[in-house]
DRENPA-3360 file (N, C-alpha, C; in nm, 2 decimals, always signed):
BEGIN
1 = XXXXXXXX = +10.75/+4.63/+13.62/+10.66/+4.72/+13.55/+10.73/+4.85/+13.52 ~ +10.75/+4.91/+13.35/+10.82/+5.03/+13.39/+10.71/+5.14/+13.40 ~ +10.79/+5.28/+13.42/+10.74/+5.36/+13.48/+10.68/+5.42/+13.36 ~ +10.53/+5.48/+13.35/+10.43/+5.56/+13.27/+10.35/+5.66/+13.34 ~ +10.43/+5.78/+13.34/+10.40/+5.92/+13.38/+10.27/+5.97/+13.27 ~ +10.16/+5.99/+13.35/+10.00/+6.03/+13.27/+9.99/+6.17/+13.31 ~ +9.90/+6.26/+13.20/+9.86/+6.40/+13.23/+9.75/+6.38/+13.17 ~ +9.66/+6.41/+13.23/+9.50/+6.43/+13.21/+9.42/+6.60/+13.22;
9 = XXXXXXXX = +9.42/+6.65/+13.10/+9.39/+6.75/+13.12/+9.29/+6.83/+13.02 ~ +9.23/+6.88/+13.05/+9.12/+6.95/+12.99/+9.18/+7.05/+12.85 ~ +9.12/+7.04/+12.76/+9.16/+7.11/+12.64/+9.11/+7.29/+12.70 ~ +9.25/+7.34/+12.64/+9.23/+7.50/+12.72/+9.24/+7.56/+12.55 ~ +9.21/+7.66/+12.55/+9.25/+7.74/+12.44/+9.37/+7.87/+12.43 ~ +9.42/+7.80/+12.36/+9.58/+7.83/+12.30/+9.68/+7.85/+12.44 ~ +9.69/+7.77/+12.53/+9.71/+7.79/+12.66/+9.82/+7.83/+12.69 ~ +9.88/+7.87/+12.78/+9.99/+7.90/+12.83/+10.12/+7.80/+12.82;
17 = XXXXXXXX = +10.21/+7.83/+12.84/+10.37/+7.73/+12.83/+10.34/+7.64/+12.93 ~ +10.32/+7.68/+13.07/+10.30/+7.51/+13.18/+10.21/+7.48/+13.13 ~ +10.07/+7.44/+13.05/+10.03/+7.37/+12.99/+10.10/+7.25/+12.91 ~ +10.23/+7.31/+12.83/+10.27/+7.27/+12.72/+10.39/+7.14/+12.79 ~ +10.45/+7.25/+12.90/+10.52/+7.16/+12.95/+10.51/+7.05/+13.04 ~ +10.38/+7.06/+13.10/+10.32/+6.91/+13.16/+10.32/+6.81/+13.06 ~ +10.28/+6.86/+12.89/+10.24/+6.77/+12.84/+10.43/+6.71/+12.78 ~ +10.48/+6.81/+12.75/+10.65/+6.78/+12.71/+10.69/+6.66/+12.89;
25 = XXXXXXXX = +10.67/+6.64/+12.95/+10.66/+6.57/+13.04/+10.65/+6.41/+13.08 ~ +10.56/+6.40/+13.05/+10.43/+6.31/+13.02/+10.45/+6.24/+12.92 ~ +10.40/+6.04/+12.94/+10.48/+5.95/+12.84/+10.31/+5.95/+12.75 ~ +10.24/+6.01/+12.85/+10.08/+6.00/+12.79/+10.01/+6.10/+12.82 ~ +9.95/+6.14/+12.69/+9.85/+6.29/+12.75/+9.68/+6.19/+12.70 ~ +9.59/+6.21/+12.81/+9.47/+6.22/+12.82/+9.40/+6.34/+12.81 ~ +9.33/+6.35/+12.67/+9.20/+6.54/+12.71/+9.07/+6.43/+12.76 ~ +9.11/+6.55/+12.83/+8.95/+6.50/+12.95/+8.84/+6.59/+12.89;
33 = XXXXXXXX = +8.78/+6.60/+12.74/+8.70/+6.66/+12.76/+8.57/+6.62/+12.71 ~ +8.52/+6.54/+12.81/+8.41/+6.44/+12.81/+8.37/+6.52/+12.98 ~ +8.40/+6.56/+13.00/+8.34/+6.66/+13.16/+8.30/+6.81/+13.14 ~ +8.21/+6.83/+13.24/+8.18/+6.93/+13.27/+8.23/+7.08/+13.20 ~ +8.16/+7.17/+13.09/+8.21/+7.23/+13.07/+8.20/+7.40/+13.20 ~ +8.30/+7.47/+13.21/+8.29/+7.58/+13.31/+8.28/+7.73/+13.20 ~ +8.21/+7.78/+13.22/+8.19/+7.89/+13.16/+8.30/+8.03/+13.21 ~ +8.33/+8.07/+13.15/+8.46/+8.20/+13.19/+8.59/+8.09/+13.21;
41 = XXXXXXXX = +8.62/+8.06/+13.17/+8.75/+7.96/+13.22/+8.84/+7.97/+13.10 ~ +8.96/+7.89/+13.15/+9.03/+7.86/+13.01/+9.03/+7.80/+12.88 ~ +8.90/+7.70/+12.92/+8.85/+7.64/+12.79/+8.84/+7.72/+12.65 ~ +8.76/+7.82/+12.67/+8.75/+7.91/+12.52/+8.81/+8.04/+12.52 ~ +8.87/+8.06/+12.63/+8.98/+8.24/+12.65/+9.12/+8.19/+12.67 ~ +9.18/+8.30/+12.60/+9.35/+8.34/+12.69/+9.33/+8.45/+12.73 ~ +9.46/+8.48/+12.74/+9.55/+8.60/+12.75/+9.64/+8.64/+12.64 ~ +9.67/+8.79/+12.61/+9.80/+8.82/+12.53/+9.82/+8.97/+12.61;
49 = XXXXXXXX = +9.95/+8.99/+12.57/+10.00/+9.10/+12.58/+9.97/+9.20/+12.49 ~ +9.94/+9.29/+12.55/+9.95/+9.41/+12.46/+10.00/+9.56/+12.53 ~ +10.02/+9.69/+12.48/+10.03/+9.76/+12.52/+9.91/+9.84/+12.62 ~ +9.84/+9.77/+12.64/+9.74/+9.79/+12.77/+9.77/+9.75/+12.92 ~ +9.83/+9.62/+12.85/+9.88/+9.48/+12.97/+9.84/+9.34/+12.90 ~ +9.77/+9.28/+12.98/+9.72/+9.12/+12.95/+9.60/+9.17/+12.87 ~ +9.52/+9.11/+12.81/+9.41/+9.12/+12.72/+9.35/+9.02/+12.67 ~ +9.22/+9.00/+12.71/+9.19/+8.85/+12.69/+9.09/+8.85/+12.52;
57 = XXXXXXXX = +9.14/+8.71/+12.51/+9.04/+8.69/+12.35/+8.97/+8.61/+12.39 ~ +8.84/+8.55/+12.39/+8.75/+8.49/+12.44/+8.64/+8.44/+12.30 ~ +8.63/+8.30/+12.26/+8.58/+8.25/+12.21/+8.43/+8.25/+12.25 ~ +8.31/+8.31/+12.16/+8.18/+8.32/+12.27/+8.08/+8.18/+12.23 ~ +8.09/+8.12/+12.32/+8.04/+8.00/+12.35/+7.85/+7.98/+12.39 ~ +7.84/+8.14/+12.40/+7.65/+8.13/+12.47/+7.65/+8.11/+12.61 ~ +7.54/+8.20/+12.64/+7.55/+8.16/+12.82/+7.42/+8.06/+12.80 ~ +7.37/+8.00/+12.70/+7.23/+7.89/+12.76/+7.34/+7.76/+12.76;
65 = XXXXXXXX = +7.25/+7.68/+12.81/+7.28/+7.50/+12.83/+7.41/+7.50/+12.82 ~ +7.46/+7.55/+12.98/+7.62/+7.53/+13.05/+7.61/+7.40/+13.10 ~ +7.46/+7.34/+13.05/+7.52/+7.21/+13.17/+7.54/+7.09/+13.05 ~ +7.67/+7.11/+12.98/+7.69/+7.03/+12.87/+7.89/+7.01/+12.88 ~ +7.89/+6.92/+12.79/+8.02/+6.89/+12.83/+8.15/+6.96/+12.79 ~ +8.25/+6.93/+12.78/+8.35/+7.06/+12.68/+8.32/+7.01/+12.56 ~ +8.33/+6.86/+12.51/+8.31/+6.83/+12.34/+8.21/+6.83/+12.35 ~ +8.13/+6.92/+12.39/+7.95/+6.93/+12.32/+7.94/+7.10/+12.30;
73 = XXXXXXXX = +8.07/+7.16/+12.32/+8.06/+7.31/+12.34/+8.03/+7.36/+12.19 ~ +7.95/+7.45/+12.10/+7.99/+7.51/+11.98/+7.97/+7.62/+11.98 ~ +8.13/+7.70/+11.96/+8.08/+7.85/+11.91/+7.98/+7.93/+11.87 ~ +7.90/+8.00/+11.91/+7.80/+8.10/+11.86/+7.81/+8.16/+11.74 ~ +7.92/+8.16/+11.67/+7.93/+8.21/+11.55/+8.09/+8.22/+11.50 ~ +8.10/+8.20/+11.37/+8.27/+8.22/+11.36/+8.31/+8.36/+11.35 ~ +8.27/+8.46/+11.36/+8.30/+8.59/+11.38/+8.40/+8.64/+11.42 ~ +8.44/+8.57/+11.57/+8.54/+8.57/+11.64/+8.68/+8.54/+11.60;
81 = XXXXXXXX = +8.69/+8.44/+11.46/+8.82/+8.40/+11.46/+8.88/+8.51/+11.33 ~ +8.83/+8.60/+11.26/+8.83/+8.68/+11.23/+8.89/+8.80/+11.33 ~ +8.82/+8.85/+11.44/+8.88/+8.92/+11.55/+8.98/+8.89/+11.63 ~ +9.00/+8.73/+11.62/+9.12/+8.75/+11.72/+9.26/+8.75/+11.59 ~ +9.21/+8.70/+11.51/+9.32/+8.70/+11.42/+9.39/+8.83/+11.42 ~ +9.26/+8.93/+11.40/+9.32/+9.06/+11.35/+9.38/+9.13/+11.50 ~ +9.35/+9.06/+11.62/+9.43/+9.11/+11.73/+9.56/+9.05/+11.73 ~ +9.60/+8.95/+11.69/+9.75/+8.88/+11.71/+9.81/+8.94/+11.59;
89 = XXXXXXXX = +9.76/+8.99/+11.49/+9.86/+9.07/+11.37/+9.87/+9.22/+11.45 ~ +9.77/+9.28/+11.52/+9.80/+9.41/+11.56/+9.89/+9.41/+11.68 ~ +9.90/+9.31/+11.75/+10.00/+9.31/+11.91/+10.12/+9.25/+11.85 ~ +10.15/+9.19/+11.75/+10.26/+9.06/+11.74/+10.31/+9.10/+11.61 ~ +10.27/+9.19/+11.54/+10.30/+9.19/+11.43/+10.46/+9.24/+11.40 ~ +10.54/+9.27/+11.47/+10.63/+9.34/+11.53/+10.78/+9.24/+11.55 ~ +10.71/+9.14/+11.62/+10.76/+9.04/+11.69/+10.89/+8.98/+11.62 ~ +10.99/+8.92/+11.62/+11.11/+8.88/+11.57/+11.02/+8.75/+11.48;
97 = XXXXXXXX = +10.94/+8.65/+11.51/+10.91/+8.56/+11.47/+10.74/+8.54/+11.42 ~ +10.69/+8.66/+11.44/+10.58/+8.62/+11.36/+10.55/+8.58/+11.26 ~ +10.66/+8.65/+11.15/+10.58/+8.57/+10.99/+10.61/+8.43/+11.01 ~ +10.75/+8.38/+11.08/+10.74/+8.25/+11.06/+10.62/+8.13/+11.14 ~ +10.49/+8.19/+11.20/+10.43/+8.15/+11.25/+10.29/+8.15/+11.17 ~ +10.31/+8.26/+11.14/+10.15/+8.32/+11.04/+10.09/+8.27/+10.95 ~ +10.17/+8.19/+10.87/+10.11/+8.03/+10.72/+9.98/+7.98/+10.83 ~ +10.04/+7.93/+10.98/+9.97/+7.81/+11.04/+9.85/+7.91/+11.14;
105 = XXXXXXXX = +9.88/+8.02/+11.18/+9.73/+8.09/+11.27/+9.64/+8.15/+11.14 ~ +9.70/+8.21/+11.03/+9.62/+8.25/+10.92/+9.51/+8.17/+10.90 ~ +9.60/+8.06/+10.86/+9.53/+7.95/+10.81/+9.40/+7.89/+10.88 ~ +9.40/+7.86/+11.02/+9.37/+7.88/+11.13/+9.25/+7.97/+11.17 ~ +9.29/+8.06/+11.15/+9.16/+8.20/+11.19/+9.08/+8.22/+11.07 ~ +9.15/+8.22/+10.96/+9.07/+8.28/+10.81/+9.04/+8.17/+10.71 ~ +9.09/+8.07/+10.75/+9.04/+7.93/+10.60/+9.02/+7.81/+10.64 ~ +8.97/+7.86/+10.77/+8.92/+7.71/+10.84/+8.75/+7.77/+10.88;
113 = XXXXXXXX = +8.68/+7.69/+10.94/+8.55/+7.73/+11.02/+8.54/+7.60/+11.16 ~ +8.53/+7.68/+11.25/+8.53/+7.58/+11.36/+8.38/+7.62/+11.40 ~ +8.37/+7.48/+11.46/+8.21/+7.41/+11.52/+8.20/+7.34/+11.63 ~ +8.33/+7.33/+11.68/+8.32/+7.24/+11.78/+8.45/+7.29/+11.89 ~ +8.43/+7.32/+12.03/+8.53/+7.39/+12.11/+8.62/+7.31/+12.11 ~ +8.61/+7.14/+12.14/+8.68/+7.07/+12.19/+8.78/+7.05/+12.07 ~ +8.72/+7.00/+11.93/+8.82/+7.01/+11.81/+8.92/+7.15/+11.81 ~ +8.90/+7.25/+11.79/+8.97/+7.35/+11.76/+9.07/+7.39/+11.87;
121 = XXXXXXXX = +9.05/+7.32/+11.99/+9.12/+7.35/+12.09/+9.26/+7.25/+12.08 ~ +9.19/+7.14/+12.04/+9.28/+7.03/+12.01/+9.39/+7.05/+11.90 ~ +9.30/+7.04/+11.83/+9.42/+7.14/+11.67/+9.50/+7.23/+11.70 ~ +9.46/+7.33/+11.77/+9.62/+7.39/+11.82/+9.66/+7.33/+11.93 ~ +9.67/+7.29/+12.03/+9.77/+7.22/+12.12/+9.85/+7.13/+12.03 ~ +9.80/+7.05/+12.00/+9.81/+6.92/+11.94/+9.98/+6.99/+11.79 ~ +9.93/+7.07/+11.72/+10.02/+7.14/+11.64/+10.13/+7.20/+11.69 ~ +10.06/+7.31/+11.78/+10.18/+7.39/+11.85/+10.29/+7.27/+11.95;
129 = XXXXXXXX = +10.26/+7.20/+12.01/+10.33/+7.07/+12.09/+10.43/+7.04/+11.98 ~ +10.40/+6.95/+11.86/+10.45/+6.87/+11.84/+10.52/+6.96/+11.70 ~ +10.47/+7.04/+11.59/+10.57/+7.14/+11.52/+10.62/+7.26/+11.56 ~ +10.64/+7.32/+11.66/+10.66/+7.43/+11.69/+10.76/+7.34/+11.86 ~ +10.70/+7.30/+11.93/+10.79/+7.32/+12.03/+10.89/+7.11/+12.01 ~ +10.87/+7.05/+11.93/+10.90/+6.95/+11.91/+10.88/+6.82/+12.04 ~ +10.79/+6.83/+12.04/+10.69/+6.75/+12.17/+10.61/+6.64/+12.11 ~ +10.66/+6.54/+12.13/+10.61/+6.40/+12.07/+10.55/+6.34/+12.13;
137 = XXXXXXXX = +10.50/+6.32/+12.28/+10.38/+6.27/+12.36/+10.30/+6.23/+12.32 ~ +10.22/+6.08/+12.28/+10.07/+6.07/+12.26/+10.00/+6.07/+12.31 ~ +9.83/+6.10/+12.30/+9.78/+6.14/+12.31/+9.66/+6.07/+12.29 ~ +9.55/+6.03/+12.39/+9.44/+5.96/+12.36/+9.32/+6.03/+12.43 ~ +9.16/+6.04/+12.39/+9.07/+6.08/+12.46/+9.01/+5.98/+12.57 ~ +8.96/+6.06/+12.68/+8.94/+6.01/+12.79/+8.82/+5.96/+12.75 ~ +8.73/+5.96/+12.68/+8.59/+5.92/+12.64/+8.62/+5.79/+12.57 ~ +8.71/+5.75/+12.52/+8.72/+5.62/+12.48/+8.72/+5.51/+12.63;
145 = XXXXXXXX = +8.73/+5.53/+12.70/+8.74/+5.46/+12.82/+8.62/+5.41/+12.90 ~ +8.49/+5.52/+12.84/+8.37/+5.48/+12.93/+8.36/+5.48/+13.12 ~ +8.46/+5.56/+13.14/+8.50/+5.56/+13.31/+8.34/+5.66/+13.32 ~ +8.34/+5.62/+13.48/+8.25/+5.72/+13.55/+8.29/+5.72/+13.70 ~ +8.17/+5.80/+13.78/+8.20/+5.76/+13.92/+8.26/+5.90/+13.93 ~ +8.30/+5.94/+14.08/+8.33/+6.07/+14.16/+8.48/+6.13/+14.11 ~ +8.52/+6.23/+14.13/+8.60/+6.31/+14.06/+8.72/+6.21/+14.10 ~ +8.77/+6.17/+14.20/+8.90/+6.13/+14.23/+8.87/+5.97/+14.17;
153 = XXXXXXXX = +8.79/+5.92/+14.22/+8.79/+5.77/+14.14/+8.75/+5.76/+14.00 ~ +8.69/+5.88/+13.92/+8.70/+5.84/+13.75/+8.87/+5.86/+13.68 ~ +8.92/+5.95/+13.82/+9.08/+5.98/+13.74/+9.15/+5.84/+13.75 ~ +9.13/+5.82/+13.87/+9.24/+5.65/+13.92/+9.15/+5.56/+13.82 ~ +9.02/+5.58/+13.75/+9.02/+5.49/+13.71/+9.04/+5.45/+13.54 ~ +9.05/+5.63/+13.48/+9.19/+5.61/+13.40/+9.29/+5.59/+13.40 ~ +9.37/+5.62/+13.49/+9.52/+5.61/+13.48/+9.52/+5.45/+13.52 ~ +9.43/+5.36/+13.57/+9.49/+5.23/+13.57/+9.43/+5.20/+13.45;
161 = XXXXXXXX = +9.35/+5.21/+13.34/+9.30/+5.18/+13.23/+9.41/+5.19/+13.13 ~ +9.47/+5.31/+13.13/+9.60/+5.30/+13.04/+9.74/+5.25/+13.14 ~ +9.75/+5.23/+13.28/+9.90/+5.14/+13.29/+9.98/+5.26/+13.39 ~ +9.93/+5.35/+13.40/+9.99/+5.46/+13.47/+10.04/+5.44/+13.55 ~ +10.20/+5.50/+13.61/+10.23/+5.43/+13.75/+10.23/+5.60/+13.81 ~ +10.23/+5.68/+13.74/+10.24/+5.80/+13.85/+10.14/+5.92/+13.74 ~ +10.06/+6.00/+13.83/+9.99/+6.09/+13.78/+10.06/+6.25/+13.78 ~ +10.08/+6.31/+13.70/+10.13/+6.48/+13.72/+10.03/+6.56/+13.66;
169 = XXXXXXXX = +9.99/+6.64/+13.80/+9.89/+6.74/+13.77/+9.98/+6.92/+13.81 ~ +9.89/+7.02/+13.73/+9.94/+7.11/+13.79/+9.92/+7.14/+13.98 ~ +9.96/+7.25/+14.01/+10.00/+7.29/+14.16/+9.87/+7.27/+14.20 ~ +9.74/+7.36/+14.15/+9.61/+7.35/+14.22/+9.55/+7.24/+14.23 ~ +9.59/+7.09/+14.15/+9.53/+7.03/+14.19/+9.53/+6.94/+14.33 ~ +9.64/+7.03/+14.41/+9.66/+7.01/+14.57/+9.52/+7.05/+14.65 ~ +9.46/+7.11/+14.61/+9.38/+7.19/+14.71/+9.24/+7.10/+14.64 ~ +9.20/+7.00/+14.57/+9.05/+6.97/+14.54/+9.08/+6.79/+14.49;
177 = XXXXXXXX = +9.20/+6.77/+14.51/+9.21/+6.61/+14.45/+9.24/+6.54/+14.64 ~ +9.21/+6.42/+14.64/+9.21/+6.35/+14.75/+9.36/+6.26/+14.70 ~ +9.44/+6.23/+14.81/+9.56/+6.12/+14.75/+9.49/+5.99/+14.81 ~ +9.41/+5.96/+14.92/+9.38/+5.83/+14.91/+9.35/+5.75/+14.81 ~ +9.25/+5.83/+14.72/+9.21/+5.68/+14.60/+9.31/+5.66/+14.51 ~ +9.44/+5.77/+14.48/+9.55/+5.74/+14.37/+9.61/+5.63/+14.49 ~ +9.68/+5.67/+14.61/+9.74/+5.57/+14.66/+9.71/+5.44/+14.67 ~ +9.62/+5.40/+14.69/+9.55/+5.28/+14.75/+9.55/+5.22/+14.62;
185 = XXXXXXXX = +9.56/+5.30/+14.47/+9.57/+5.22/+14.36/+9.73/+5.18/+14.31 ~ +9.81/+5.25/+14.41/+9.96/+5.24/+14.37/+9.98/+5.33/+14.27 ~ +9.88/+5.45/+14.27/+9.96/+5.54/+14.18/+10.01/+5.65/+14.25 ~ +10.12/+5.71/+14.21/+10.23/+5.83/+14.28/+10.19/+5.94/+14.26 ~ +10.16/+6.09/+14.29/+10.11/+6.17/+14.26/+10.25/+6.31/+14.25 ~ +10.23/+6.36/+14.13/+10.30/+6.47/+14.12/+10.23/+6.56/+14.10 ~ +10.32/+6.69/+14.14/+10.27/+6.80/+14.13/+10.39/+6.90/+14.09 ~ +10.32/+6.95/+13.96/+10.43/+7.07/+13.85/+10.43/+7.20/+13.95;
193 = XXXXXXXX = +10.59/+7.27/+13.94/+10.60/+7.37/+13.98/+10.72/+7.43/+13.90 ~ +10.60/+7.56/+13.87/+10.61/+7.67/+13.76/+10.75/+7.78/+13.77 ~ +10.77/+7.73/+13.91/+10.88/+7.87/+13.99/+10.97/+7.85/+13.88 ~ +11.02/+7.79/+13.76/+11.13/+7.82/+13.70/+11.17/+7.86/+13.58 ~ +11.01/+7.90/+13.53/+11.06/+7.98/+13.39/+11.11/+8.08/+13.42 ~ +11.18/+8.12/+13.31/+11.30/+8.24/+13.31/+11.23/+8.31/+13.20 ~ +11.22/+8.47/+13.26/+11.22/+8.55/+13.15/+11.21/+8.54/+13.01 ~ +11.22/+8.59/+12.91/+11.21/+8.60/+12.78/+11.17/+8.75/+12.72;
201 = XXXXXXXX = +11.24/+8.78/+12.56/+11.20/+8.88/+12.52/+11.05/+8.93/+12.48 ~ +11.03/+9.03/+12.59/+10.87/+9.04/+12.55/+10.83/+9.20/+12.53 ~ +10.71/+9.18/+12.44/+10.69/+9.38/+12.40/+10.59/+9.42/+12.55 ~ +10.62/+9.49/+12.52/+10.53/+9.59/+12.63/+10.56/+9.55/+12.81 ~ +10.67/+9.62/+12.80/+10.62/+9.59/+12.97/+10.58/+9.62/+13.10 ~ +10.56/+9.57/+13.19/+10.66/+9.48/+13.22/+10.61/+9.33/+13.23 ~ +10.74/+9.22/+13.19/+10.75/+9.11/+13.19/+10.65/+9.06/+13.27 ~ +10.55/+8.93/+13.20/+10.44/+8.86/+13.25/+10.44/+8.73/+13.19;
209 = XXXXXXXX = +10.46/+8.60/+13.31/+10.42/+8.50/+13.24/+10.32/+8.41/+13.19 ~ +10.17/+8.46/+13.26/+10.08/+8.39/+13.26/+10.03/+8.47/+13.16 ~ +10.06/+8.41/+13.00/+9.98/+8.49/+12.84/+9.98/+8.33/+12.79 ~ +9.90/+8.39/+12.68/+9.91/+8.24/+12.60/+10.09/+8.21/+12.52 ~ +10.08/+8.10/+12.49/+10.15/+8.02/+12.47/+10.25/+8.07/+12.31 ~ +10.17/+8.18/+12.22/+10.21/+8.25/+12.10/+10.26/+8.37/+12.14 ~ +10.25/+8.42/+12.27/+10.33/+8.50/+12.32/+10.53/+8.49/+12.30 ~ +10.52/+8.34/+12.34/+10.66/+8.34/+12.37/+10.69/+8.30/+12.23;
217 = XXXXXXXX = +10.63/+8.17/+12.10/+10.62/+8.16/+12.00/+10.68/+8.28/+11.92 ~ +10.60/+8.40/+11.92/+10.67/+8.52/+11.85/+10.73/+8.61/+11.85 ~ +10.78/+8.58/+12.03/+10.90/+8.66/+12.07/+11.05/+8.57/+12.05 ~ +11.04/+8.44/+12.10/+11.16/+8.40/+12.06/+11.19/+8.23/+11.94 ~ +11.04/+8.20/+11.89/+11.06/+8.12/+11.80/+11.11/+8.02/+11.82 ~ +11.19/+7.90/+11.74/+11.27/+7.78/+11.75/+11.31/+7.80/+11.90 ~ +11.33/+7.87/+11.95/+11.41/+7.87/+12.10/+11.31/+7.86/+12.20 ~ +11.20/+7.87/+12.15/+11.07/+7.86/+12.27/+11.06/+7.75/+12.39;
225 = XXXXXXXX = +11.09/+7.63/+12.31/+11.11/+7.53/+12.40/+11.25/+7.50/+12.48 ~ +11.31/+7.59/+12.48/+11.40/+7.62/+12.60/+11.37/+7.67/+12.73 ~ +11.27/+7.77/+12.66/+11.22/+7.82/+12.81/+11.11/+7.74/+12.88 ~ +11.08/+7.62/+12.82/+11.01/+7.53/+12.90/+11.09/+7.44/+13.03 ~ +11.26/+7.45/+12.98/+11.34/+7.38/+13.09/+11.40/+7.46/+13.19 ~ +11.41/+7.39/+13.29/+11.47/+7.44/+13.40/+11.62/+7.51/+13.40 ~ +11.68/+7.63/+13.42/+11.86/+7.64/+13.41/+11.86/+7.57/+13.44 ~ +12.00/+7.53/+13.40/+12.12/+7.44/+13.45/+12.13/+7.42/+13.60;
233 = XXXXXXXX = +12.14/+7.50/+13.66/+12.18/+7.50/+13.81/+12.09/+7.43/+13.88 ~ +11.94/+7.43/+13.80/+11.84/+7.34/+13.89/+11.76/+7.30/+13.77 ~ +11.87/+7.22/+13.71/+11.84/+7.10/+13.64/+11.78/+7.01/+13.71 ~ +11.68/+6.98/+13.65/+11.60/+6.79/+13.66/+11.44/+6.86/+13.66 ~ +11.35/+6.78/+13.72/+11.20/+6.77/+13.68/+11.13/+6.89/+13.74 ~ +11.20/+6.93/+13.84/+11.13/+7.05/+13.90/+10.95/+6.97/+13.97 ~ +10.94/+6.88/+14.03/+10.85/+6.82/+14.07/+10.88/+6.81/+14.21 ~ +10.68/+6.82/+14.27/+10.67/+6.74/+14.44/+10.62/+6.61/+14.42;
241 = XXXXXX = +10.66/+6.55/+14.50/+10.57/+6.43/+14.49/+10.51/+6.32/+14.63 ~ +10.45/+6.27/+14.57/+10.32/+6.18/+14.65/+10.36/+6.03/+14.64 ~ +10.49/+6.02/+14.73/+10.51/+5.84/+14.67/+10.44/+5.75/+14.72 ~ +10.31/+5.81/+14.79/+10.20/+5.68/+14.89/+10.27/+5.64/+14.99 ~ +10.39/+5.71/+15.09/+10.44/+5.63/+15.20/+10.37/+5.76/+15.30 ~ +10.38/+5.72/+15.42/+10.26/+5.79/+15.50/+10.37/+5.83/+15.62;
% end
C-alpha cells in the first residue's frame, strides 16, 4: 500500500503560511467545513501588519444562530470587502510586490460579491496555494463522505474513506485529539512544527510571523514559497510523529 499523507482542515480566512504549508505537504487536502462553526476564530479574521503592529480584519458574520455550520455561515453584508480592500492598499501599498498581486485581491474585494464564508474562504486558499505559491495538492470536501460520530472517530473515519496511511495536523492538535482511534485504524499521526520559518522582508517593525499569508505575498512575491521550507542545514519534513508503536 503506498503511503497517502491527509490534512483535514477547516477553511480559515486568508490564513497564515503554516496553513499553506501543511497543505504544500499533504498528497490530500480535506476542508472540513461541514462542522461546527466558532465565532472569533480564524474562520472569518486574520491578521496584517501595520504600523500599529498586527491588525485584525474581520469578516462580520452576526452574533445570532452560531449554532450552524462553517458552509452555512453568510456575511451580514458585503461592506466589508470594500474595507478590507482599502486596508491592504493602505498597509501594502508600498510593498516590493503588491501590484503584482492586486489584478487577483481587487478583483476579489471590488467585483465579486460573496454570500457564503465557506466559498470565499476557499477561493482564496485554493488560488493563493496553487498560483501564487505553486502548490498542486487536491483537494476534496469532507461533506461528500456523509461521516459522523465523535470528534476523533469522524476524522479516522475520513482518512480511511479516502486511503490515508498517515494523518498531519498542526502542533495543537496534541492537546484535544486522542491517538488511540487513529492507531487502532493503522493510521500514523503527525504533527507540523513551525520552529523553522526564517525571517523575511517585512514593513513596520519588529518582525512577526503569525499575519496572514499576503503579508509575505507582498513583501517578497515569487520567492514566498521558499520561506515555506526548511534551510538547508535542517533540511527534510520538520515533523513529530505517532507511528502507533507503544
Amino acid at each position: 500500500m503506498s503511503e497517502k499523507r491527509v490534512v483535514i482542515l477547516q477553511s480559515n480566512y486568508l490564513p497564515w503560511k503554516g496553513f499553506f504549508d501543511l497543505i504544500r505537504r499533504a498528497d490530500l487536502l480535506l476542508f472540513y467545513d461541514d462542522t461546527q462553526y466558532t465565532k472569533n476564530d480564524w474562520r472569518n479574521r486574520n491578521l496584517i501588519k501595520t504600523p500599529r503592529g498586527r491588525e485584525w480584519i474581520t469578516i462580520p458574520c452576526g452574533p445570532r444562530h452560531l449554532d450552524r455550520r462553517i458552509d452555512e455561515v453568510r456575511p451580514v453584508h458585503s461592506r466589508w470587502q470594500r474595507s478590507h480592500w482599502d486596508k491592504l492598499v493602505q498597509n501594502y501599498r508600498d510593498t516590493p510586490y503588491f501590484a503584482d498581486y492586486r489584478p487577483f485581491f481587487e478583483d476579489f474585494y471590488l467585483h465579486r460579491t460573496w454570500t457564503n464564508l465557506s466559498e470565499l474562504n476557499q477561493y482564496l486558499i485554493l488560488h493563493i496555494a496553487r498560483e501564487f505559491l505553486g502548490t498542486k495538492t487536491p483537494y476534496q470536501q469532507a461533506s461528500e463522505f456523509g461521516v459522523s460520530g465523535t470528534k476523533e472517530q469522524r476524522l479516522v473515519d475520513l482518512l480511511l474513506k479516502v486511503g490515508a496511511t498517515s494523518y498531519l495536523s498542526g502542533p495543537t492538535g496534541k492537546d484535544f485529539l486522542r491517538p488511540d482511534p487513529f492507531r487502532e485504524a493503522g493510521i500514523r499521526m503527525e504533527w507540523m512544527d513551525y520552529s523553522h520559518y526564517r525571517p523575511y522582508r517585512q514593513q513596520f517593525p519588529p518582525f512577526i510571523h503569525e499575519v496572514s499569508i499576503v503579508d509575505l505575498l507582498f513583501n517578497e512575491g515569487p520567492a514566498s514559497r521558499e520561506y515555506l521550507q526548511p534551510p538547508e542545514k535542517t533540511a527534510g519534513n520538520r515533523l513529530a510523529s505517532d507511528s502507533g508503536k507503544k
